[in-house]
GUFITOR-285444 format. One line per 8 residues: their letters; for each residue x, y, z of C-alpha. Coordinates in steps of 0.2 Angstrom, whole numbers. Example, Ala and Ser with C-alpha at 12.3 -4.5 7.8 and 13.67 -1.06 7.14 Angstrom:
as = 62,-22,39  68,-5,36
***
This chain:
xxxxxxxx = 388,397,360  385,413,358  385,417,377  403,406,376  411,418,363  405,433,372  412,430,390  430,424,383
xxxxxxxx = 436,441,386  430,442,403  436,423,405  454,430,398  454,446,410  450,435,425  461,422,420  475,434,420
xxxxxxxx = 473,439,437  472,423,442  490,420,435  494,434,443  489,430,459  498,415,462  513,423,455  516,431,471
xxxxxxxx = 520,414,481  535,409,466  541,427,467  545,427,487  553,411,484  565,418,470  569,435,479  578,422,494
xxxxxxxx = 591,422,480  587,435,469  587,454,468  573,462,463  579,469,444  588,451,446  573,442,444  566,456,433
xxxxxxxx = 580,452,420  580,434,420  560,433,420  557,444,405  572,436,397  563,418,398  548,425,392  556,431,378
xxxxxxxx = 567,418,374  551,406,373  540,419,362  556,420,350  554,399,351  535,400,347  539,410,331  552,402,324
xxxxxxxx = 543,387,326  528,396,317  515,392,332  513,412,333  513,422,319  523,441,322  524,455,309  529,469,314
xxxxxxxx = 531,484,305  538,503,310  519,507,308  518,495,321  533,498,333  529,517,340  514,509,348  521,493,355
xxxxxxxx = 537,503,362  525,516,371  515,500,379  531,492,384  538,506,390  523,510,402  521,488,406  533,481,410
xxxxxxxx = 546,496,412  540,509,422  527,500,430  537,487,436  552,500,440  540,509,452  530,496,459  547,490,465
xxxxxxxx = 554,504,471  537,509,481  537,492,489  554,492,495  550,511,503  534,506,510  525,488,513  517,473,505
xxxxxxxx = 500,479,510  502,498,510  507,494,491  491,483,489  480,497,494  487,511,481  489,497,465  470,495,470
xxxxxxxx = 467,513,467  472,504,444  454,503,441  449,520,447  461,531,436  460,519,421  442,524,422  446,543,423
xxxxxxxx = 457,541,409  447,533,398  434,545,398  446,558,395  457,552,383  444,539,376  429,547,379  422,532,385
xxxxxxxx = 408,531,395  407,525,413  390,520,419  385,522,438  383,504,438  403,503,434  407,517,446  399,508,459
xxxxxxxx = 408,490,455  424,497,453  421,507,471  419,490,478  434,482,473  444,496,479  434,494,495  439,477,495
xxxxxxxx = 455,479,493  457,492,508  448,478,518  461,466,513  475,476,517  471,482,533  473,468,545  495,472,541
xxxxxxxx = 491,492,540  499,497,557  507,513,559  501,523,544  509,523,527  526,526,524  538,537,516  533,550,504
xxxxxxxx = 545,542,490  539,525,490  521,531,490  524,543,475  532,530,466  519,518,470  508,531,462  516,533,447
xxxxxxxx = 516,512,446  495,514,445  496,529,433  507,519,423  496,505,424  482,512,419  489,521,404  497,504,398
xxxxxxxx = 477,499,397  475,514,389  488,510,377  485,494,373  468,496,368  475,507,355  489,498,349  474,483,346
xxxxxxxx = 469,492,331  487,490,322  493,474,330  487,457,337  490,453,356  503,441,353  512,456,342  508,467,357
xxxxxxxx = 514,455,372  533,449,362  536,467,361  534,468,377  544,454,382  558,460,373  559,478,378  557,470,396
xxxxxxxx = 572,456,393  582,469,387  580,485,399  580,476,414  595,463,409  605,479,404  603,487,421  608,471,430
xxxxxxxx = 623,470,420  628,489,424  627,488,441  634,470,443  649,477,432  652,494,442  652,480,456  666,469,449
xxxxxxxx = 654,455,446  645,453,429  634,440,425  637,434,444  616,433,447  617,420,432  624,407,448  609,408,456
xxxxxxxx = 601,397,441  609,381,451  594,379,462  581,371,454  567,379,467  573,393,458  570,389,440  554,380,445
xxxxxxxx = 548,399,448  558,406,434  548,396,426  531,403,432  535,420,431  542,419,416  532,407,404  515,409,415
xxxxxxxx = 514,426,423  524,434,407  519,427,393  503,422,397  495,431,410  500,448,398  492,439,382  477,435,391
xxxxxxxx = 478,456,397  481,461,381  467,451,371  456,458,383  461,475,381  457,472,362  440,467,365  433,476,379
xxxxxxxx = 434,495,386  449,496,398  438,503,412  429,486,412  446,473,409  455,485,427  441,480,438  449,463,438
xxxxxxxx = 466,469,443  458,468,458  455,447,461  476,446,462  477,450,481  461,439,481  469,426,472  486,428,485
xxxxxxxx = 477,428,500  468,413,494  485,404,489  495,410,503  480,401,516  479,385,505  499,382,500  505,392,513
xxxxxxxx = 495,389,531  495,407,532  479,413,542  463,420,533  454,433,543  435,436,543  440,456,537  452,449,523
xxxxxxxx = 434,438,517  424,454,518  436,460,507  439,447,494  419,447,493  416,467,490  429,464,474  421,448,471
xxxxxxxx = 405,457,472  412,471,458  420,461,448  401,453,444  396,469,445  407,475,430  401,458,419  381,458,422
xxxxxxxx = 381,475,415  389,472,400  376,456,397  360,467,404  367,480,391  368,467,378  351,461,381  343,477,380
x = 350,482,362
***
């Protein structure tokens, strides 16, 4: 049992990515009749409206203090807000697996970061697991890389997605010490509901048309992904993230970011026909490869002390 206990952050980490991963298929079908910030706005506000229905039901219990709130608004502000803004933006400037290959890069700078700003330590044995997944990823991406990358913008912004990324593990590792994870991710929700919604109606109301992407709600395809993204991939995925973050080092919680394109690829062959490529298993094997990597250690660690 006490094995049990010990892998549940791991458990929660992968399960996030897992979440994650699927994610992808329901978000292509809701950008057919959604904008990006769209779909941002009404996914975050979803997630939010159910965590507000979790409390007042008293299923999750939220206390929240101005001690509290500096923390939580620096983690929202890094995830969802900026990481989101730029992943966005980078994708549009650039491509699906162009973006794949730089957001792959998470593990290696939260690493970097959390020795300097941490001062954790990164074994060799974790160096060398996170290499692989970032290995893996490039192997994964490369059957659609043709031509080089693209634009300068949208691979800078793309960069400052993974810096924001890897900050947000930075940050909500601290903010565990003052808050819970459900304290953590309703913070988040509600700074996301609220920042992305308020850009949709700013520019649907310089447009003449507020409140106009609310029509899109008539297709139930649509709410059926709504649904996903925001009670699924939202609320729970960024739970499962955040109770990781409070229990393990953030170094070792990244390296899982990189089983989402594993997780897609796997999805997109089984509930999509799409083809699966000896160089895209390579690949999912080489992260698969580091993730065990990253969770041996910690139990060969363990048994040693």
């Amino acid at each position: 049992m006490e094995w049990v206990a010990d892998m549940r952050p791991y458990l929660a980490a992968a399960g996030s990515s897992i979440i994650f991963g699927f994610s992808f298929l329901f978000t292509k079908n809701a950008l057919d009749n959604l904008g990006a910030f769209e779909l941002l706005g009404l996914r975050f506000f979803l997630a939010a409206f159910f965590m507000l229905l979790l409390r007042r039901l008293r299923l999750i219990a939220i206390q929240l203090t101005w001690q509290k709130l500096g923390s939580l608004l620096l983690v929202a502000l890094l995830q969802p807000i900026l990481y989101f803004t730029l992943e966005t933006l980078g994708v549009q400037l650039t491509s699906a697996s162009e973006a794949g290959v730089i957001i792959g890069l998470i593990p290696v700078v939260v690493a970097v970061l959390a020795a300097l700003l941490l001062k954790e330590r990164v074994s060799f044995r974790q160096w060398i697991s996170i290499a692989a997944t970032v290995a893996g990823v490039i192997l994964l991406s490369l059957p659609q890389l043709q031509g080089g990358f693209g634009g300068l913008l949208g691979i800078g912004a793309l960069l400052g997605a993974v810096v924001a990324a890897a900050l947000y593990n930075i940050a909500s590792r601290r903010a565990s010490s003052k808050a819970t994870p459900v304290e953590v991710t309703y913070v988040m929700m509600w700074v996301g509901a609220v920042v992305f919604n308020g850009v949709v109606l700013v520019r649907t109301a310089l447009r003449g048309e507020p409140l106009r992407y609310l029509g899109a709600l008539a297709s139930p395809e649509l709410v059926l992904a709504l649904a996903y993204l925001g009670l699924l991939s939202s609320v729970g995925a960024f739970f499962l993230m955040n109770y990781a973050l409070a229990q393990l080092s953030p170094s070792r919680v990244a390296v899982f970011v990189n089983l989402t394109p594993v997780i897609s690829i796997l999805a997109g062959w089984l509930l999509r026909g799409e083809v699966l490529i000896p160089l895209q298993l390579a690949g999912a094997g080489l992260i698969l490869a580091g993730v065990w990597g990253v969770t041996s250690s910690e139990h060969a660690g363990a048994s040693q002390n």
